[in-house]
PDB file of N, CA, C and O in Angstrom:
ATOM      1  N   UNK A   1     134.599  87.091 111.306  1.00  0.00           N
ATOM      2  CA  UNK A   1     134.028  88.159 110.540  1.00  0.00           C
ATOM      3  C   UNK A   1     132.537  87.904 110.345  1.00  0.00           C
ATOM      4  O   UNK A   1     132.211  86.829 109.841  1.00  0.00           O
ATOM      5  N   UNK A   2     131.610  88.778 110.693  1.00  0.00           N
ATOM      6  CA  UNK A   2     130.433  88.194 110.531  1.00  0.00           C
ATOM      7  C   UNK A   2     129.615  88.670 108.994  1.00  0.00           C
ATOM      8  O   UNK A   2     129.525  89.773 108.454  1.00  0.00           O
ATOM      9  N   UNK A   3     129.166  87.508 108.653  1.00  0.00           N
ATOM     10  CA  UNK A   3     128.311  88.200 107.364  1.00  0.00           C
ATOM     11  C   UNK A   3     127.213  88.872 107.245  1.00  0.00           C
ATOM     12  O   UNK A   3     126.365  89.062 108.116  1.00  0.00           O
ATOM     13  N   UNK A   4     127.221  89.267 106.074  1.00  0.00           N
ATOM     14  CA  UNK A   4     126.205  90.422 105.412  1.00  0.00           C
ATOM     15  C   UNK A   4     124.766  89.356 105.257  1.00  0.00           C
ATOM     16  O   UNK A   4     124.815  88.212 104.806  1.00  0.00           O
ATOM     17  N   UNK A   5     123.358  90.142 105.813  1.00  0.00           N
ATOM     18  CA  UNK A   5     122.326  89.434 105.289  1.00  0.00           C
ATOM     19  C   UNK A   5     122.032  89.215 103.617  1.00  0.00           C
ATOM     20  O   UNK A   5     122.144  90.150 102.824  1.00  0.00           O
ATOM     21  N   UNK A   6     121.798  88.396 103.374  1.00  0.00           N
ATOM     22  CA  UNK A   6     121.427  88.293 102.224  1.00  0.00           C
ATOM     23  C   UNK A   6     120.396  88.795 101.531  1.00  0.00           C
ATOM     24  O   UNK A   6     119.559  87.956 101.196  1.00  0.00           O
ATOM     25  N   UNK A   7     120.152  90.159 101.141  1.00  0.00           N
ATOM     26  CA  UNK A   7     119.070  90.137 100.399  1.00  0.00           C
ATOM     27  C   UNK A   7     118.187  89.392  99.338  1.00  0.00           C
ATOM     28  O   UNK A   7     118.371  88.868  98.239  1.00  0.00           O
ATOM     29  N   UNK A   8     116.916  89.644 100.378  1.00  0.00           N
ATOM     30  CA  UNK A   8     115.860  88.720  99.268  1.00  0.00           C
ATOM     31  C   UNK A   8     115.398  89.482  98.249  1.00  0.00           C
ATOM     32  O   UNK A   8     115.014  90.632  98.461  1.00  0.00           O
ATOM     33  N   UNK A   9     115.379  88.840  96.828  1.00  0.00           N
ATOM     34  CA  UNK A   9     114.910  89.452  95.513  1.00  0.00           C
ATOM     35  C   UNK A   9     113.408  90.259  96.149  1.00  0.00           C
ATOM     36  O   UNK A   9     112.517  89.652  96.744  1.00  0.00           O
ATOM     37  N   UNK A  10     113.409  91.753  95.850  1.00  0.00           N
ATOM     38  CA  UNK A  10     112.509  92.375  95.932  1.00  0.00           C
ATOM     39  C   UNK A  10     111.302  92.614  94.554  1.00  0.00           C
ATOM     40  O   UNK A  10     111.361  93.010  93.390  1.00  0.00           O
ATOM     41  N   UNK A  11     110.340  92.159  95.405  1.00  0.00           N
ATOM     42  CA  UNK A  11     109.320  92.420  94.621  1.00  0.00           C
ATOM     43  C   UNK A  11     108.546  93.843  94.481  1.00  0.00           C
ATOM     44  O   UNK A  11     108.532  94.716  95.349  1.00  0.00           O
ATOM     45  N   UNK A  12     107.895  93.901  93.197  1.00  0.00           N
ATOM     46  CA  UNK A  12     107.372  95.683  92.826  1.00  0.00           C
ATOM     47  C   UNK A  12     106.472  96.004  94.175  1.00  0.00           C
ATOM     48  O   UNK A  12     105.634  95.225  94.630  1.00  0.00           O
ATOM     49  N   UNK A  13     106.734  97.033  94.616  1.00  0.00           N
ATOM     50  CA  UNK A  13     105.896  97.316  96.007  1.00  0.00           C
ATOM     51  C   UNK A  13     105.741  98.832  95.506  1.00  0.00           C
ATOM     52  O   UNK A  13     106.145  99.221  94.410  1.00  0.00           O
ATOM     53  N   UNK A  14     105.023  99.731  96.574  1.00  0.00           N
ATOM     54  CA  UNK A  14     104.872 100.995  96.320  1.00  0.00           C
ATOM     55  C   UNK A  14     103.772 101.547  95.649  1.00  0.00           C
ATOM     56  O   UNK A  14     102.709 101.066  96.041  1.00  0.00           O
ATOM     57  N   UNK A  15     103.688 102.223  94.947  1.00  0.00           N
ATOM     58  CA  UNK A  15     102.451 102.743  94.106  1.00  0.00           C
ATOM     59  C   UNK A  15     102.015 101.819  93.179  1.00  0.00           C
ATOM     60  O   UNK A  15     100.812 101.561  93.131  1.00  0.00           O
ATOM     61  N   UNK A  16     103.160 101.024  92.085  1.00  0.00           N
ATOM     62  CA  UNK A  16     102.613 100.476  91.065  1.00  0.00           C
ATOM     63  C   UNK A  16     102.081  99.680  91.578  1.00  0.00           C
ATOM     64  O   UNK A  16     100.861  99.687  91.413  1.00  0.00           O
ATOM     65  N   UNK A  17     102.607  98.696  92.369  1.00  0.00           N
ATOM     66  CA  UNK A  17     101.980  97.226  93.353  1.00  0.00           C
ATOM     67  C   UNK A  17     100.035  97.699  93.844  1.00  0.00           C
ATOM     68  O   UNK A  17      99.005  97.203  93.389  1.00  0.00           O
ATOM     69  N   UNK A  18     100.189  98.718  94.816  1.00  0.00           N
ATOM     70  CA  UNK A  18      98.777  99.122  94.604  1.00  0.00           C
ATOM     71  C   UNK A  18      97.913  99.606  93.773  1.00  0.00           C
ATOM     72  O   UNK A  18      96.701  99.402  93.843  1.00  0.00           O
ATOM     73  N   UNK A  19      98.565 100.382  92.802  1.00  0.00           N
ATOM     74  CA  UNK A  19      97.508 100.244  91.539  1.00  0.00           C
ATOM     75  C   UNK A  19      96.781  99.027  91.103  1.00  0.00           C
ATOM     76  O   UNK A  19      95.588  98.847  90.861  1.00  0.00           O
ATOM     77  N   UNK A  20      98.159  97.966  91.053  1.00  0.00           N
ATOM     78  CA  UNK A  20      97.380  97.018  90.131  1.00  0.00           C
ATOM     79  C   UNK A  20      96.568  96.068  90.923  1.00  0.00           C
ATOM     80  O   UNK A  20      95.571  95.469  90.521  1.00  0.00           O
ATOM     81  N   UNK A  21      97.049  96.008  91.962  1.00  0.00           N
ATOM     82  CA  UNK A  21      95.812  95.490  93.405  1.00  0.00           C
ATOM     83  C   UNK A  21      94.330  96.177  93.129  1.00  0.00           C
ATOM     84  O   UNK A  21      93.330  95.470  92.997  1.00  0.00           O
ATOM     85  N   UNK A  22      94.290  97.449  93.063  1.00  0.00           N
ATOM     86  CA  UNK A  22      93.384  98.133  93.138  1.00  0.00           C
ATOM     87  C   UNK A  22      92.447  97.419  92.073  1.00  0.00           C
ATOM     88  O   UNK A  22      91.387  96.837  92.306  1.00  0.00           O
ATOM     89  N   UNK A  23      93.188  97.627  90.646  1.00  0.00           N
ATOM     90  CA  UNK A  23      92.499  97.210  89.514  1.00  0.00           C
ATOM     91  C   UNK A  23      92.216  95.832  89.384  1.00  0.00           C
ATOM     92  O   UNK A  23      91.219  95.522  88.731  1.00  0.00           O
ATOM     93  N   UNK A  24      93.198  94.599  90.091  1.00  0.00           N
ATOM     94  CA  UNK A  24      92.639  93.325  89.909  1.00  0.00           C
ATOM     95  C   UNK A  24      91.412  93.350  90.413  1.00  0.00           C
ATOM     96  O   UNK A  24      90.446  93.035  89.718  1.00  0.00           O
ATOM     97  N   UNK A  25      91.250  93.869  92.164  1.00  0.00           N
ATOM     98  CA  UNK A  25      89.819  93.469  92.721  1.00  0.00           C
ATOM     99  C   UNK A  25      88.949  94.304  92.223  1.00  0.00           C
ATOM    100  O   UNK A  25      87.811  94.091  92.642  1.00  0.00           O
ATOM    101  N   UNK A  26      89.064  95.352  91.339  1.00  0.00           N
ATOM    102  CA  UNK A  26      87.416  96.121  90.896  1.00  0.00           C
ATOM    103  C   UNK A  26      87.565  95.253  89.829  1.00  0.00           C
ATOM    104  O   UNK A  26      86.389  94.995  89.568  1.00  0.00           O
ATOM    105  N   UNK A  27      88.379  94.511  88.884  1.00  0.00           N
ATOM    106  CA  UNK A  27      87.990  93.767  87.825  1.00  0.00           C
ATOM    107  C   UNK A  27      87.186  92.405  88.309  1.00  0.00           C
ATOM    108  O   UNK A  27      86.109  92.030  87.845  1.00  0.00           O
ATOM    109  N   UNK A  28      87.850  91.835  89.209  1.00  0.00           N
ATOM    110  CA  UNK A  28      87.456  90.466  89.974  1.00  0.00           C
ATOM    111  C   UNK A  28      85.760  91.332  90.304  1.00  0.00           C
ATOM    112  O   UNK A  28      84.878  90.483  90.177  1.00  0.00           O
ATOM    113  N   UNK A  29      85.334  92.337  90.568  1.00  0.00           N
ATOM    114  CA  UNK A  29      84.398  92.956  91.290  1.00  0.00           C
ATOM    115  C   UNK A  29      83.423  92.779  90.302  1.00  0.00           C
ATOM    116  O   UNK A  29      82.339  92.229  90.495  1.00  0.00           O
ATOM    117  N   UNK A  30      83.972  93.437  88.817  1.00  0.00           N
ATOM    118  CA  UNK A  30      83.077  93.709  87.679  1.00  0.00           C
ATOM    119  C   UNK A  30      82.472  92.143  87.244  1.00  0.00           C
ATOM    120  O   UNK A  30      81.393  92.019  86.664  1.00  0.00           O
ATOM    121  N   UNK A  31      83.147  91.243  87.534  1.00  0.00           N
ATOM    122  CA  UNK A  31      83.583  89.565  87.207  1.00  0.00           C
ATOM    123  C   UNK A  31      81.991  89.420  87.655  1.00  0.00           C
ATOM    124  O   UNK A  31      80.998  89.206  86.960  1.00  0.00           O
ATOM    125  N   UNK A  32      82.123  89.603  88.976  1.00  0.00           N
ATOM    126  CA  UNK A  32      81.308  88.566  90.299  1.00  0.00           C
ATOM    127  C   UNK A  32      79.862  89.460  89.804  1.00  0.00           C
ATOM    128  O   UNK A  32      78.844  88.788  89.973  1.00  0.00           O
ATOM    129  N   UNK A  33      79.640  90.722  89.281  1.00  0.00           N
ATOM    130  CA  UNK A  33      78.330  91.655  88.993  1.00  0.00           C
ATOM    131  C   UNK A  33      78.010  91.083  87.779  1.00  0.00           C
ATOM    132  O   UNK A  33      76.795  91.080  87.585  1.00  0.00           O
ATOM    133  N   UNK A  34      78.570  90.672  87.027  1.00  0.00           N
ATOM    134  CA  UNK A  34      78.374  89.889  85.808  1.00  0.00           C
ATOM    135  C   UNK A  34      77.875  88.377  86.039  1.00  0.00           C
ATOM    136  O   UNK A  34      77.402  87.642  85.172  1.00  0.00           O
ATOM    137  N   UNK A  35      78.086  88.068  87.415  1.00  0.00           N
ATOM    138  CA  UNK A  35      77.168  86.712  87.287  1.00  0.00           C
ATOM    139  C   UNK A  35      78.428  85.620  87.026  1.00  0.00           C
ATOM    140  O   UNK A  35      78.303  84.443  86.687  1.00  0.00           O
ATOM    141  N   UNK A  36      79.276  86.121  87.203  1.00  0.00           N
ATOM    142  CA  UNK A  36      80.407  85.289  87.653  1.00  0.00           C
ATOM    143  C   UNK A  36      81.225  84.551  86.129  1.00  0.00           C
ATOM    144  O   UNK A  36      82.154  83.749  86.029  1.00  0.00           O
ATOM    145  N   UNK A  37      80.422  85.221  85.149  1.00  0.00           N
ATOM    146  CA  UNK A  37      80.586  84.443  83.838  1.00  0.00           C
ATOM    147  C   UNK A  37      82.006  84.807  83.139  1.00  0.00           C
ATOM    148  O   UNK A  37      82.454  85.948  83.027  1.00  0.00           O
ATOM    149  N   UNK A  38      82.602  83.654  82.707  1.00  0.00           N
ATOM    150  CA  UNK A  38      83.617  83.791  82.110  1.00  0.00           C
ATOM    151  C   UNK A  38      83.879  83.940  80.678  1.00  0.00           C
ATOM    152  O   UNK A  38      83.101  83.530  79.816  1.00  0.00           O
ATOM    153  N   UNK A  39      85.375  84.741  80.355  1.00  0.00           N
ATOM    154  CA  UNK A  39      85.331  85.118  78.667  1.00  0.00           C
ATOM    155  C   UNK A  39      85.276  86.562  78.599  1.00  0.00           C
ATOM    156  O   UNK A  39      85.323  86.856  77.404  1.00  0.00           O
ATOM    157  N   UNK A  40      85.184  87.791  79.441  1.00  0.00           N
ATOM    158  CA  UNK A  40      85.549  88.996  79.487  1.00  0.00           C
ATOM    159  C   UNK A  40      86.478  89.654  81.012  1.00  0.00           C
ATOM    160  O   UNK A  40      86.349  90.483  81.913  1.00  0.00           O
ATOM    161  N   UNK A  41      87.286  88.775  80.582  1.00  0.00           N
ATOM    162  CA  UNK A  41      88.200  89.265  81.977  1.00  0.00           C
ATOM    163  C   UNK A  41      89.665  90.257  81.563  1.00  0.00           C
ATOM    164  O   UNK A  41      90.557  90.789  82.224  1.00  0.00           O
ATOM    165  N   UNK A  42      89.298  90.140  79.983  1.00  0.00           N
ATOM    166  CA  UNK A  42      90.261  91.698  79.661  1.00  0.00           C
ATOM    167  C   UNK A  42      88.897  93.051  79.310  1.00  0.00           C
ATOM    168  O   UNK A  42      89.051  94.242  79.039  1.00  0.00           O
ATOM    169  N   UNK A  43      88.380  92.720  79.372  1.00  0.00           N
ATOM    170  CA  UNK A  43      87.222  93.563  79.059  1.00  0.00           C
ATOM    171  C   UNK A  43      87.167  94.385  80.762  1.00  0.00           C
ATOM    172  O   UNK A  43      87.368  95.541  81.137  1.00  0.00           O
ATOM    173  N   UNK A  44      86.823  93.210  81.403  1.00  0.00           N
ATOM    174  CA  UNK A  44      86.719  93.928  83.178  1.00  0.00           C
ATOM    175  C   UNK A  44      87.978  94.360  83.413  1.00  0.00           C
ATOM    176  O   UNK A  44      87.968  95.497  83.884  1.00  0.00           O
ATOM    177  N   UNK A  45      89.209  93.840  83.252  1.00  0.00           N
ATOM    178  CA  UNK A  45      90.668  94.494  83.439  1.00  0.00           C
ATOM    179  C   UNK A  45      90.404  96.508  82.778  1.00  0.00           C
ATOM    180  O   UNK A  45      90.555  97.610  83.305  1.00  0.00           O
ATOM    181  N   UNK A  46      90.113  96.180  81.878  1.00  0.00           N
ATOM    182  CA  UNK A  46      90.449  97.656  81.005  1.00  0.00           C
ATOM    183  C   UNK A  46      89.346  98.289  81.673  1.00  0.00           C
ATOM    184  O   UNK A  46      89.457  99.409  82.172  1.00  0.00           O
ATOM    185  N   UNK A  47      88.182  97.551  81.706  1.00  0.00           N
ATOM    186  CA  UNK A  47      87.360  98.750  82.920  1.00  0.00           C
ATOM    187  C   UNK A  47      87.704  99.178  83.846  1.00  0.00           C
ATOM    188  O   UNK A  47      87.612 100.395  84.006  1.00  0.00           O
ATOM    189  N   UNK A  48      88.227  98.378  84.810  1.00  0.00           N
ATOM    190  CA  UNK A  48      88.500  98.594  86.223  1.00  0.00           C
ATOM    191  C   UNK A  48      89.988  99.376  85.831  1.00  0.00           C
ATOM    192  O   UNK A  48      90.164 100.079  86.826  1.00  0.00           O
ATOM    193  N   UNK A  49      90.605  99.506  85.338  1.00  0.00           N
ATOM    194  CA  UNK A  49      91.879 100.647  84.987  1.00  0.00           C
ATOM    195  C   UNK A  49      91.265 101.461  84.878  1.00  0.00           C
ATOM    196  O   UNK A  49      91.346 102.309  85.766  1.00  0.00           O
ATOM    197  N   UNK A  50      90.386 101.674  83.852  1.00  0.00           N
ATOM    198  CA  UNK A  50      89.692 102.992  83.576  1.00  0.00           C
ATOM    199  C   UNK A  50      89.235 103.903  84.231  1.00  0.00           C
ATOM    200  O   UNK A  50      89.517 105.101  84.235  1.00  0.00           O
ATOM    201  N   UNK A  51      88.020 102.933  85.181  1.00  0.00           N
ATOM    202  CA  UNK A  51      87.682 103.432  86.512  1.00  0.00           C
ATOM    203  C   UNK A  51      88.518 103.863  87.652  1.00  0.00           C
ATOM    204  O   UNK A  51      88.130 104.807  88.341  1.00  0.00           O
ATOM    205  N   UNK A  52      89.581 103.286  87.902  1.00  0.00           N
ATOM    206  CA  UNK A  52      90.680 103.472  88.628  1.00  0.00           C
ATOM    207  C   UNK A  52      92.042 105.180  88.780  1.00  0.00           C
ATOM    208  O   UNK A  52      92.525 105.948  89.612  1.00  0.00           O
ATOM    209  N   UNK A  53      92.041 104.863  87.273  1.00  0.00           N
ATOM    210  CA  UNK A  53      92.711 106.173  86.730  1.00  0.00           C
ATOM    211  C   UNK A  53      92.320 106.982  86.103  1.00  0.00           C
ATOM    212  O   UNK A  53      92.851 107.948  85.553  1.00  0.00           O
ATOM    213  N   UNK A  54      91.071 106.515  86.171  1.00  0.00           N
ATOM    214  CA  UNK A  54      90.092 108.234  85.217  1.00  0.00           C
ATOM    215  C   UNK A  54      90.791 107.931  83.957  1.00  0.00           C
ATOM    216  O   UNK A  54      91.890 108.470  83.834  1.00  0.00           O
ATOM    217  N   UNK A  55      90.389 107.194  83.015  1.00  0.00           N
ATOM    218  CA  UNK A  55      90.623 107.070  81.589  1.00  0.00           C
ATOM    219  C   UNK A  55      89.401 106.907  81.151  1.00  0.00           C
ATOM    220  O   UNK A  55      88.528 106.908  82.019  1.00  0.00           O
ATOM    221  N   UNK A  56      89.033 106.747  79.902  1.00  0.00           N
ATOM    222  CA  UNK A  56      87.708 107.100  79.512  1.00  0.00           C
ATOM    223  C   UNK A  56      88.239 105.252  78.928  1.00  0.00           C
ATOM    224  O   UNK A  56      89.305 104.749  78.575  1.00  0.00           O
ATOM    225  N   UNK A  57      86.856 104.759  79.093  1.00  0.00           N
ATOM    226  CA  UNK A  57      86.647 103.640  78.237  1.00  0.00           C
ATOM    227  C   UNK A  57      86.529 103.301  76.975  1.00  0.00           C
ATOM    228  O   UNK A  57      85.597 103.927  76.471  1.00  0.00           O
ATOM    229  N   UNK A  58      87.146 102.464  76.096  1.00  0.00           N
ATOM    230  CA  UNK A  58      87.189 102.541  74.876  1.00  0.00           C
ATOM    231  C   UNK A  58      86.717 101.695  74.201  1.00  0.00           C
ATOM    232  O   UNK A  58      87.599 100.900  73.876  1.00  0.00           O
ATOM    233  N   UNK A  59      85.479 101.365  73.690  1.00  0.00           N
ATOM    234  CA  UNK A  59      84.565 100.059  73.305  1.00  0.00           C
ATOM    235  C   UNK A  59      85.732  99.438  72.373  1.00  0.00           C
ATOM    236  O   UNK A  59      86.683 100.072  71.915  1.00  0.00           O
ATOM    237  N   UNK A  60      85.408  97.807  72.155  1.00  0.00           N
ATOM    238  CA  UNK A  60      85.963  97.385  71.334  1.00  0.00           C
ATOM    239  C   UNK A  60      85.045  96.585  69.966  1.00  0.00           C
ATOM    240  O   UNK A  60      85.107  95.456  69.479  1.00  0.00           O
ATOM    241  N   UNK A  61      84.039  98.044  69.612  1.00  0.00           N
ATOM    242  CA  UNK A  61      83.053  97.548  68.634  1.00  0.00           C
ATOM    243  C   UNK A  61      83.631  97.494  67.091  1.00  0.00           C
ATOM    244  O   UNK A  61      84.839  97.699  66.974  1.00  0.00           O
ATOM    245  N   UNK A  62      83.104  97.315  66.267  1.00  0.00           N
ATOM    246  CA  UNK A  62      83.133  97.496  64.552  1.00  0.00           C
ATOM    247  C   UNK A  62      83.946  98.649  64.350  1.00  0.00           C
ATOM    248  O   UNK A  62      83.970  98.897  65.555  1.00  0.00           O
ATOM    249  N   UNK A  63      84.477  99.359  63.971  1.00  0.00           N
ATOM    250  CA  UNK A  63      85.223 100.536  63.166  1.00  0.00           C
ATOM    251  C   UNK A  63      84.443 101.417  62.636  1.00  0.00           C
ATOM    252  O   UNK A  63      84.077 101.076  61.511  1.00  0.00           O
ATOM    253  N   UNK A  64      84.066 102.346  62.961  1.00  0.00           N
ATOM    254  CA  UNK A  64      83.575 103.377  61.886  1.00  0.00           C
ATOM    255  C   UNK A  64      84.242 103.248  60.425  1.00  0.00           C
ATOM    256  O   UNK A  64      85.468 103.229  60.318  1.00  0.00           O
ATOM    257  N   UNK A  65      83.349 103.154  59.246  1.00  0.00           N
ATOM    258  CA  UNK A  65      83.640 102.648  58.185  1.00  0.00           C
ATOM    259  C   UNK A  65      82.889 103.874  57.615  1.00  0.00           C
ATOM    260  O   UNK A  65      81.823 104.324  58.035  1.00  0.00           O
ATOM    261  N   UNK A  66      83.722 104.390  56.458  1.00  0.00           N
ATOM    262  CA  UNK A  66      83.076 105.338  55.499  1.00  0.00           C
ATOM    263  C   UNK A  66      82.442 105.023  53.915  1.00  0.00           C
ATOM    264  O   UNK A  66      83.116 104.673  52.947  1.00  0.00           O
ATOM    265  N   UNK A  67      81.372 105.186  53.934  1.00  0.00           N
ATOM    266  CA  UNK A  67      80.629 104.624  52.398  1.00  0.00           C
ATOM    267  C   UNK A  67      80.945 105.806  51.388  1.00  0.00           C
ATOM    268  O   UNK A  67      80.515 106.960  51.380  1.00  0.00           O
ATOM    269  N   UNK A  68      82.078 104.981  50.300  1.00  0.00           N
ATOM    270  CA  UNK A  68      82.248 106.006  49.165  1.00  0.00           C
ATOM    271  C   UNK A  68      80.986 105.509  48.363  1.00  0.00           C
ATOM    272  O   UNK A  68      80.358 104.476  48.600  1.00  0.00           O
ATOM    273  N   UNK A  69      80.695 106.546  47.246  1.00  0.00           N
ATOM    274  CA  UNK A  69      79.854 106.199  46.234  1.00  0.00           C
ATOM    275  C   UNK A  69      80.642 105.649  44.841  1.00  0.00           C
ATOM    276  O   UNK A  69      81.342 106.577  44.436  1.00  0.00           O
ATOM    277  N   UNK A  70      80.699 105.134  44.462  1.00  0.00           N
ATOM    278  CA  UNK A  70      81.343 104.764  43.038  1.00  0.00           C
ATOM    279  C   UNK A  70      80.710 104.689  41.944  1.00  0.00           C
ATOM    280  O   UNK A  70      81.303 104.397  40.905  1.00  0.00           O
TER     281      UNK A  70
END
């Protein structure tokens, strides 16, 4: 009786797999334009998504804060 191949555990392929290809190397991209410096490599991640899928960028500054008078 001859046997069945064994399937090998499949890895994510297809669209999502190239998205996130896409977005590692424009982040790795944003990396290397920066002078190669390390310590914003979620900063270049969320850019390079952004850029990628047309999302608008979202600073990660201070909060708009409202001054009551008291």
């Amino acid at each position: 009786m001859a046997k069945e191949p064994i399937m090998k555990q499949q890895v994510a392929t297809g669209p999502t797999q190239n998205l996130e290809e896409r977005i590692r190397c424009r982040a790795y991209e944003l990396y290397e334009q920066r002078g190669r410096k390390h310590g914003q490599d979620f900063e270049d991640w969320l850019r390079a998504r952004a850029e990628i899928t047309g999302q608008k960028v979202r600073t990660m500054g201070a909060p708009n804060k409202t001054h009551e008078k008291t």
